[in-house]
N, C-alpha and C positions, 0 to 999 in steps of 0.2 A: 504494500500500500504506500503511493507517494506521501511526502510529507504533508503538500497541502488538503490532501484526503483525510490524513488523519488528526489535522486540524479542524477539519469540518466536522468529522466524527467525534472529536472532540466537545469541538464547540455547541454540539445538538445535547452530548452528554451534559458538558457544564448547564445548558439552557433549563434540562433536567432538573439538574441537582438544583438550579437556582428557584424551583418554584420549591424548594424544601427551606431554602434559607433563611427564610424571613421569617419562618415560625419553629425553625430546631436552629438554633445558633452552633455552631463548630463546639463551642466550649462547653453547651449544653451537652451536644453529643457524646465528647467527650467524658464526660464527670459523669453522663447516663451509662458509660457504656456496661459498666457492669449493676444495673440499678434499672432493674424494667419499669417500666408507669405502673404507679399505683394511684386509688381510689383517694380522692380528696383526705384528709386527714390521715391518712399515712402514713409510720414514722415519726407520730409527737412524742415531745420530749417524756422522757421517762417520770419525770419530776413532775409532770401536769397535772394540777389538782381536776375532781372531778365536774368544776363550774366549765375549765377551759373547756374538757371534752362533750360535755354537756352542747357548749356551746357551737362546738365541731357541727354534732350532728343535730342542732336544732336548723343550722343552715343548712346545713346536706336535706335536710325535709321539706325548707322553704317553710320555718315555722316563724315567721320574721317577726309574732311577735312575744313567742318565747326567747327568742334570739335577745330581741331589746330589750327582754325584762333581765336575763343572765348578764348583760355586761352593764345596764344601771345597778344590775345588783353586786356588781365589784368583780366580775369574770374577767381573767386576763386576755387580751386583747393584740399582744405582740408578738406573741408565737408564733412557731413557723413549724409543719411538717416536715420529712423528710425532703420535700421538692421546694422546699421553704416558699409555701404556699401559708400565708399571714389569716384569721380570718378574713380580712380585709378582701384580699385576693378572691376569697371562695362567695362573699359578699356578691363583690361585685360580678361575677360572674353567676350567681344564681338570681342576677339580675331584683336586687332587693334594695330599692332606694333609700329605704326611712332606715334601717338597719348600718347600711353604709354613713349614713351619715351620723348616725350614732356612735358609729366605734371612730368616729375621726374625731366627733366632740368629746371622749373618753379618751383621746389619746393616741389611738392605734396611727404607728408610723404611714403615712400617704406616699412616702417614697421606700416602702421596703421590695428591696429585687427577690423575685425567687430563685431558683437555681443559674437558671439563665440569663439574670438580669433584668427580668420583666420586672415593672412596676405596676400595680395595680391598673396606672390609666392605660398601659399596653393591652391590659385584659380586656378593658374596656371600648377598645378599638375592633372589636370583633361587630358585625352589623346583629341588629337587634340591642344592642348596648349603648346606645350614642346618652339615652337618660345618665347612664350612668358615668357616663365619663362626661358630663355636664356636672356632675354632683361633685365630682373629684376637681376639675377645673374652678368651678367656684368655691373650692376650701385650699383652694393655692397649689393644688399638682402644677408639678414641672410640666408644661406642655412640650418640652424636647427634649424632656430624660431618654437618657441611653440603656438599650441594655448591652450584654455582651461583647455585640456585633454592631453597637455603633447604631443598632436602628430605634427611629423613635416612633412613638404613637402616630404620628401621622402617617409612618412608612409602611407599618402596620396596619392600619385604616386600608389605607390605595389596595396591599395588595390582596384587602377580604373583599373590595370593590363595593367599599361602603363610600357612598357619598355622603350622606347625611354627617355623618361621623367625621371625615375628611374640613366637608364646612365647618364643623365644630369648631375642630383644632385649629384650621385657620385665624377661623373668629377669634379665637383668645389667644393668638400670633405663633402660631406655630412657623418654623424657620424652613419653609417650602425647599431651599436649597442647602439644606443638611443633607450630605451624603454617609454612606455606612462607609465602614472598613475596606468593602469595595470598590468604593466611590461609587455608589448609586442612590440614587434620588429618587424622591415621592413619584416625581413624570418620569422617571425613567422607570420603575416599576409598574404607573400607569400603560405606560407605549408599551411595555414588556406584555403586558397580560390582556391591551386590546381595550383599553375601559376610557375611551372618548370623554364622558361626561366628567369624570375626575381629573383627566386630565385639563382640560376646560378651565375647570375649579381653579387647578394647582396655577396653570399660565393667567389665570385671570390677576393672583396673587401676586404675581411678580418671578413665578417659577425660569429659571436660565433654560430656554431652548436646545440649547446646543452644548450642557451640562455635558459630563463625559465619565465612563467609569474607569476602572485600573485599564482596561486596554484600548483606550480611545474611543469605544461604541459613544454615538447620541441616542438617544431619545428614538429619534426616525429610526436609523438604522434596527434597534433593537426590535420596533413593532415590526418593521417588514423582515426579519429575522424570523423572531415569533409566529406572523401570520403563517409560515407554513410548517409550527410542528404541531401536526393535529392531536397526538395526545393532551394537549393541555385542557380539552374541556372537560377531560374524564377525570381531571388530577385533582383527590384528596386525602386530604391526612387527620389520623387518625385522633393524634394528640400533637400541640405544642409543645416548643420548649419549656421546661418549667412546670409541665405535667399539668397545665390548661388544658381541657378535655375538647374538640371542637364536635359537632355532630356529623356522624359517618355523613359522606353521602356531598358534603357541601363543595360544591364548583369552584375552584380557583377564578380568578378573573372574570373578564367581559364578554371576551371572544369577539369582540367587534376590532379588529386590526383594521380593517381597509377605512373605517368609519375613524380610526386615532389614528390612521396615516395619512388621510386627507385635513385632518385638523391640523395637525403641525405640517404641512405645507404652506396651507392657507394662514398657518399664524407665522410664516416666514424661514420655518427650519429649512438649514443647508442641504439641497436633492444630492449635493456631488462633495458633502463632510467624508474623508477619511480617516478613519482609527488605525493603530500603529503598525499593521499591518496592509494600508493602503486599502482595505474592503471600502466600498460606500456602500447605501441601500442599495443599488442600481444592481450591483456584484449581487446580495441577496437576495433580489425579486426573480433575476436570472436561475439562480442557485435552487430557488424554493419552487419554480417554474409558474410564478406567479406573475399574472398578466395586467390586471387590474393596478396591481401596485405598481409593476413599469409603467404601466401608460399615466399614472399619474406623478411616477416622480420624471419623466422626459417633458410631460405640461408645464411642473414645476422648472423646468432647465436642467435638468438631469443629463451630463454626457457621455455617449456611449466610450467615447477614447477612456476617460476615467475608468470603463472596467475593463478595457485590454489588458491582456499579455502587457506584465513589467518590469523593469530591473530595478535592484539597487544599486545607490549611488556609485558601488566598483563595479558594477556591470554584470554582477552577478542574479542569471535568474531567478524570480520568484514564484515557486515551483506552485504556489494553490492561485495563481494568478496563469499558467502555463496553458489554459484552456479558455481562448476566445469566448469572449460571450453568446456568437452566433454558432458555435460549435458544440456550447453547453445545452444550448434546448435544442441544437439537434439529436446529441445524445440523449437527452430526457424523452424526445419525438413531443416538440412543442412545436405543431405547425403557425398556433395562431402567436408564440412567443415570436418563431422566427418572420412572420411576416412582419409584426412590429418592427421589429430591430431592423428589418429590410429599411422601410419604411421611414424608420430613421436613421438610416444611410451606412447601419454596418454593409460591408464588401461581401455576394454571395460567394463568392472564389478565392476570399481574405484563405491564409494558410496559418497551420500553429506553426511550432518548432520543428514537427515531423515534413510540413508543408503537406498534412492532411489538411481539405478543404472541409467543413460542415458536412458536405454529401459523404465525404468518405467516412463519417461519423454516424449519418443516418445510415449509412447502407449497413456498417460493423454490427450496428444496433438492431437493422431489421425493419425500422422506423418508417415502414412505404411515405405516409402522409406528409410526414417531415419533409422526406425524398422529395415529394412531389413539389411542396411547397419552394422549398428550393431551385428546384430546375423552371418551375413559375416564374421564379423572380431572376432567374439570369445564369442560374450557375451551370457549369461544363461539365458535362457527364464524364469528358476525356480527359482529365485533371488527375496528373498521377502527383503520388508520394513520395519519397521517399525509399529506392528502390522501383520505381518504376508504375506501382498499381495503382490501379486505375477504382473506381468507385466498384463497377461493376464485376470485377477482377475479385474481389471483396465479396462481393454478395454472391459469384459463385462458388468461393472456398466456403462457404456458408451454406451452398445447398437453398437458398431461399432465391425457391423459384418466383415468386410475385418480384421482389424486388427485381433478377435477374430479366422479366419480362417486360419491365417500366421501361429499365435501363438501356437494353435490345433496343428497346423502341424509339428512345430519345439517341438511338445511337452512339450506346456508351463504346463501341470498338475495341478492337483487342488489347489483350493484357501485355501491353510492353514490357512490363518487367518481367514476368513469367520466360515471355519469348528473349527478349537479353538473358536471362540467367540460364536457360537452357540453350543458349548459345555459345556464352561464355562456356558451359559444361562440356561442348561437344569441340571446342576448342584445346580445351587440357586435355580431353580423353586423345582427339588426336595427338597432342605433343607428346603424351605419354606413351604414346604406339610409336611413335616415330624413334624416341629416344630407346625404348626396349630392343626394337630392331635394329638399332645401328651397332646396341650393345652387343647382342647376340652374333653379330660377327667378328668379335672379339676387341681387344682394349681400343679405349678411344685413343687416337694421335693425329697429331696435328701434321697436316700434309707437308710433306720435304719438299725445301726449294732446290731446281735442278740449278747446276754449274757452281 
């Protein structure tokens, strides 16, 4: 596998891992890994009189208001379980207002992290909770505490694709352009996961367009990334970091990419931004054989040269940039990708490094419709390689007769290289009989000069 393949393979993997990150933090993992999730109260300290525990499971029942009679009657209130889940924490997540505000007027810490660093208002960023991280907000929560990983309740919020909650944190000035550990942002996790409206929100606030994470991706880049790895609308998790229980079943993001890739266009993002490796969108709308998002970042000025074949500054190729962009959705067999790109004026007979044209890409692939589109818009069936072959040359070591019968047709002609290499062959074979039989009448010498 070339390098820049297992870049790409990579980078689907990371894309993976990154819908995990925002709610298992590294460190969580870590300090989890030998500590499976357990059941809300979990783990309390050994020393816990029996108001505290009383108190555990008067919230585990949602008895909220045994709950407030145990801590006006002196219940301890700072405790932490094994996941150093506070009541506080189990509070606000069994969604119980008057109680919550109860154990803050009694005292209970408003910024205790639990394992992973969450802070009560991070729990509160889950959608259905926006009450309660309003309760927390006006008894002085940090509205851009960190946890672990650097992320904060607002980054949290984007990426449960809770809007309402997002406004919240806003309102009571949360820092839109707070990046994690990774250097990723509230919009860039919005464009990451396809959720238009929040993102909206976030640029409405003052959010930077063209914010960037550890490898140079924007915001754009990221959603037309995203728009084609189709697993994401199945992707949930099971538990938090910090052992926040979430409910099976609940959908990661928006799933509206082509809807948050035409928003930051229209709100001015760069169609032809490169990240450190020279990618722009343009490289992954081709990549993801997505048409919709080409045709709107070449609206926006999007240039096709920007995702050719490139070197670095010593000349040395950049091997996940080695495959033209009209050569990539022929391999893919994207007739309506490559007519685009025709369209906007890549070369049908442009060559890679091998000086394979497109056609010799659809023909390897089998790709008739590609084929066809192709030879529609201009391209030479007789275009040999590298070694001589020819498109059709191809599609016969292939055995695929439809392609083989296109090609007949459009007059793809014979396999020159075939016929040179079996020429060259019949060349040696003779010098090698010649040489045998000059041997065979004994040592070779060089003819004597007479006189």
């Amino acid at each position: 596998m070339g390098h820049g393949r297992k870049r790409r393979v990579a980078t689907v993997l990371a894309a993976a891992v990154a819908v995990l990150a925002l709610a298992w933090p590294a460190q969580a993992r870590r300090e989890l890994v030998d500590k499976p999730w357990q059941p809300y109260g979990e783990g309390l300290p050994d020393d816990l009189g029996e108001q505290g525990r009383a108190l555990v499971h008067a919230i585990l029942d949602k008895d909220e208001g045994r709950a407030v009679s145990l801590v006006e009657g002196g219940a301890p209130v700072n405790f932490a379980d094994g996941f150093g889940r506070t009541p506080l924490h189990i509070a606000v997540d069994a969604d119980l207002p008057l109680l919550t505000q109860v154990l803050i007027d009694h005292g209970a810490d408003i910024e205790a992290p639990d394992i992973a660093g969450l802070h009560p208002l991070h729990w509160a960023a889950l959608p259905g909770l926006e009450g309660m991280a309003r309760v927390l907000l006006d008894n002085g929560a940090k509205v851009n505490a960190t946890d672990n990983e650097d992320l904060t309740p607002l980054m949290r919020a984007t990426f449960f694709a809770h809007a309402p909650t997002v406004r919240t944190l806003i309102d009571h000035g949360a820092d839109v352009n707070r990046r994690s550990k990774k250097g990723r942002s509230a919009l860039y996790t919005a464009a990451q996961f396809g959720c238009p409206e929040i993102a909206e929100l976030l640029l409405d606030a003052g959010a930077d367009i063209e914010i960037r994470d550890e490898s140079g991706d924007t915001p754009l880049l990221r959603a037309v990334q995203w728009a084609g790895v189709r697993s994401r609308s199945n992707v949930t998790i099971g538990y938090s970091s910090g052992g926040q229980k979430l409910p099976k079943g609940r959908p990661m993001g928006c799933k509206k990419h082509q809807a948050t890739i035409d928003l930051l266009l229209k709100r001015g993002a760069d169609p032809n931004a490169q990240n450190e490796i020279y990618e722009t969108p343009l490289h992954w709308a081709i990549e993801r054989g997505n048409v919709d998002a080409a045709r709107a970042l070449f609206d926006a000025g999007a240039e096709p040269a920007d995702a050719r074949y490139r070197e670095d500054e010593a000349g040395t190729p950049l091997v996940n940039q080695m495959i033209p962009p009209l050569h990539k959705a022929a391999y893919q067999g994207n007739a309506e990708m490559i007519r685009l790109l025709i369209e906007k004026g890549e070369n049908p007979n442009s060559v890679d490094y091998n000086r394979d044209t497109a056609l010799h890409y659809a023909a390897r692939r089998g790709h008739l419709e590609a084929a066809k589109a192709l030879v529609e818009a201009g391209a030479r069936v007789r275009n040999t390689r590298v070694g001589g072959r020819t498109p059709l040359a191809i599609a016969r070591a292939r055995g695929d007769k439809k392609m083989i019968a296109y090609l007949e047709e459009q007059g793809g002609g014979a396999d020159w290289g075939a016929i040179f290499s079996i020429g060259i062959r019949v060349v040696i074979l003779i010098a090698v009989l010649v040489i045998a039989r000059r041997l065979s009448r004994g040592p070779w010498r060089l003819p004597r000069r007479e006189g």
